[in-house]
C-alpha positions as CSV (number, residue, x, y, z in Angstrom):
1,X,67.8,42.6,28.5
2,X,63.8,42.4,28.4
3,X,61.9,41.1,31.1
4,X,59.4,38.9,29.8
5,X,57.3,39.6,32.3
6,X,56.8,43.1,31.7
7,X,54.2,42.6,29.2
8,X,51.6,40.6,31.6
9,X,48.7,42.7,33.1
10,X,48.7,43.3,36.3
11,X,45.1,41.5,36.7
12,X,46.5,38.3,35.6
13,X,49.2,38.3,38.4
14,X,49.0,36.7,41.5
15,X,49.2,38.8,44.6
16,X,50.9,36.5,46.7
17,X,53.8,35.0,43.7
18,X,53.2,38.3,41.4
19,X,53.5,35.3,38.4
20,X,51.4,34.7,35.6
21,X,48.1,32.8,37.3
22,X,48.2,29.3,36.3
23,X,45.3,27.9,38.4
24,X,43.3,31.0,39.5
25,X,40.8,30.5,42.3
26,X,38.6,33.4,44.3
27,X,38.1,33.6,48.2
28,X,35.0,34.4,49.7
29,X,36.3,38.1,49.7
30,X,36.6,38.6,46.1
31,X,40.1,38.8,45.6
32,X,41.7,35.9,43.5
33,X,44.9,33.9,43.7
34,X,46.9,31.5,42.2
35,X,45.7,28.0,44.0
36,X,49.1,26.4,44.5
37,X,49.8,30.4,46.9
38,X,47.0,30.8,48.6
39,X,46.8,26.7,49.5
40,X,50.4,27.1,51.1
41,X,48.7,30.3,52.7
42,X,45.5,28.7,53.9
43,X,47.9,25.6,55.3
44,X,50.1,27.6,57.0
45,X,47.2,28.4,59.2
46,X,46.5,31.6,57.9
47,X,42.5,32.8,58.1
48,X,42.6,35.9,56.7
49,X,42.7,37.6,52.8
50,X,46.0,38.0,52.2
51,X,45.3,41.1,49.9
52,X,42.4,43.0,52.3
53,X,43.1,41.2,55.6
54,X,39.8,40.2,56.3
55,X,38.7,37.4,58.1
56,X,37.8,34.2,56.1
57,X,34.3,33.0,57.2
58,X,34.5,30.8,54.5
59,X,38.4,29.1,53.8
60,X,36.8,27.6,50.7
61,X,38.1,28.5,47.1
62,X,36.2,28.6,43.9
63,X,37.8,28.3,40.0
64,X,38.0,31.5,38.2
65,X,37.1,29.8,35.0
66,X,36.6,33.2,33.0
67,X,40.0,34.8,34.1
68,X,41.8,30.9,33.5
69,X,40.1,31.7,29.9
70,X,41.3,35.2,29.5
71,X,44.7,34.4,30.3
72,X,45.1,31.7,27.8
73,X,43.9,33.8,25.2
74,X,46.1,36.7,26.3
75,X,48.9,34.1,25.3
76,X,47.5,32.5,22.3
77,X,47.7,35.9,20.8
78,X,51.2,35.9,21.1
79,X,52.0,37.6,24.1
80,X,55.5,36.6,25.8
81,X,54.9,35.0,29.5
82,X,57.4,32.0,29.2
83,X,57.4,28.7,27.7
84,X,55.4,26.3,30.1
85,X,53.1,28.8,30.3
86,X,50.6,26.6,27.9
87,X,51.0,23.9,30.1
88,X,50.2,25.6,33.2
89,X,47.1,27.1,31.6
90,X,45.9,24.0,30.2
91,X,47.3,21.2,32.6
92,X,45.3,18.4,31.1
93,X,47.3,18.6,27.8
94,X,50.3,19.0,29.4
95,X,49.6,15.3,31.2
96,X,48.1,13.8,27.8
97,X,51.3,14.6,26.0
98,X,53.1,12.8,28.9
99,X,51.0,10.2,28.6
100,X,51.6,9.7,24.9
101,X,55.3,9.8,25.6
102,X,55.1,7.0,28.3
103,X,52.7,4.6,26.2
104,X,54.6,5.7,22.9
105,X,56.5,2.1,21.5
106,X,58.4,5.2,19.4
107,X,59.7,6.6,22.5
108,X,63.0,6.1,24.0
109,X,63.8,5.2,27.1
110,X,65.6,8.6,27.7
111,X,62.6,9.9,27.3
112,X,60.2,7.9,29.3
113,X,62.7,8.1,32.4
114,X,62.4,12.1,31.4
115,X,58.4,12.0,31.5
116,X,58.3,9.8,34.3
117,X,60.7,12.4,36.3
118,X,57.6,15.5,35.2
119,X,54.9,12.6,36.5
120,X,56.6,13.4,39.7
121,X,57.2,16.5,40.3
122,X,53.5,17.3,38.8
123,X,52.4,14.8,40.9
124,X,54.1,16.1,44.1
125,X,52.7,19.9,43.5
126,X,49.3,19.4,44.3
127,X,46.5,17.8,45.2
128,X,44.7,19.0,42.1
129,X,47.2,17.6,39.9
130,X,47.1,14.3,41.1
131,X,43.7,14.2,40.8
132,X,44.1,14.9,37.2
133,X,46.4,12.4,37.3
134,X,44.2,9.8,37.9
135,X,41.0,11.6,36.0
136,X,43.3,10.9,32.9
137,X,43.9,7.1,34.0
138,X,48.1,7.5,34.8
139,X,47.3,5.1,37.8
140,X,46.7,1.7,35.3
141,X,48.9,2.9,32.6
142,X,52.1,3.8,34.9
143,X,51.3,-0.3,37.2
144,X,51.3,-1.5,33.3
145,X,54.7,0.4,32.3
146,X,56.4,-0.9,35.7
147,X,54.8,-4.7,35.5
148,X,55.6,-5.4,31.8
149,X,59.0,-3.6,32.3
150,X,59.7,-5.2,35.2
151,X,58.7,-8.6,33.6
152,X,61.1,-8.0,30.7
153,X,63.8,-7.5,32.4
154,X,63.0,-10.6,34.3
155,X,62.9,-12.8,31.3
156,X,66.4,-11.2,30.4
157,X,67.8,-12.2,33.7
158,X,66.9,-15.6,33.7
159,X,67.7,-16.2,29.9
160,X,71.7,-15.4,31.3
C-alpha cells in the first residue's frame, strides 16, 4: 500500500512531528516548526533549537506566511497529503463551515452535537485556535445556541 506521505517535500515537514506543517512558525535561529510542536517544546521548558541546539535568546515565534502559502498550493494542485489537510492550512474556513453548520435551521441535530464535539477539540488544541474562535464570533453565537435551546426545552417541560 502507498504511503500518502511519500509525496510531501521534505521542506514542508516538521522536524519535530515529520507531518505536513499546518501552522508553520520560525525561531529566532532560522529553522521553522509546526506551532502546535515547538509550543509543547518551548513549554516543556526547553530553551534551545530543537534542530541546531542553540540557545534561544529570543523564545518568540514568528508566522511563516510564505511557506503556509506554498504548502496550500502544493495541495491545491492535487498532491495527496490527507483529507483535513485543507482545513489545517486554512483554519478559518474550517471554523466558518462549522459555524454554518451550528446556525444552519437545515441542520440536524446529529450534526450540530457533531460540530459542537470539533468546537472542542479545536478549541482545546491551542491557544491560537481559540483565538480564532472568538475573531470569528463563536463566543455569542454558541451562548445563543445554548440559551434558545435551553429555553425550548423549557417551554416543552412545563407544557407536560
Amino acid at each position: 500500500m502507498e504511503d500518502p506521505e511519500m509525496g510531501v517535500p521534505h521542506l514542508f515537514r516538521c522536524p519535530i512531528s515529520l507531518g505536513l506543517f499546518t501552522d508553520p512558525v520560525t525561531l529566532c535561529t532560522g529553522q521553522t516548526y509546526d506551532r502546535p510542536c515547538i509550543e509543547k517544546w518551548l513549554a516543556a521548558g526547553n530553551l534551545t533549537c530543537p534542530v541546531t541546539m542553540q540557545r534561544l535568546h529570543n523564545p518568540s515565534v514568528v508566522p511563516n506566511h510564505t511557506l503556509r502559502h506554498l504548502i496550500e498550493q502544493w495541495l491545491r494542485s492535487g498532491c495527496v497529503a490527507g483529507p483535513d489537510h485543507f482545513e489545517t492550512i486554512d483554519p478559518d474556513r474550517c471554523l466558518i463551515a462549522l459555524r454554518r453548520s451550528l446556525e444552519s435551521p437545515e441542520s440536524t441535530l446529529a450534526n450540530k452535537i457533531h460540530a459542537l464535539g470539533r468546537v472542542r477539540v479545536l478549541s482545546a488544541e491551542s491557544p491560537v485556535k481559540c483565538a480564532a474562535f472568538l475573531r470569528l464570533g463563536f463566543l455569542p453565537m454558541l451562548l445563543e445556541l445554548v440559551f434558545r435551546e435551553r429555553g425550548i426545552k423549557s417551554a416543552f417541560r412545563y407544557e407536560s
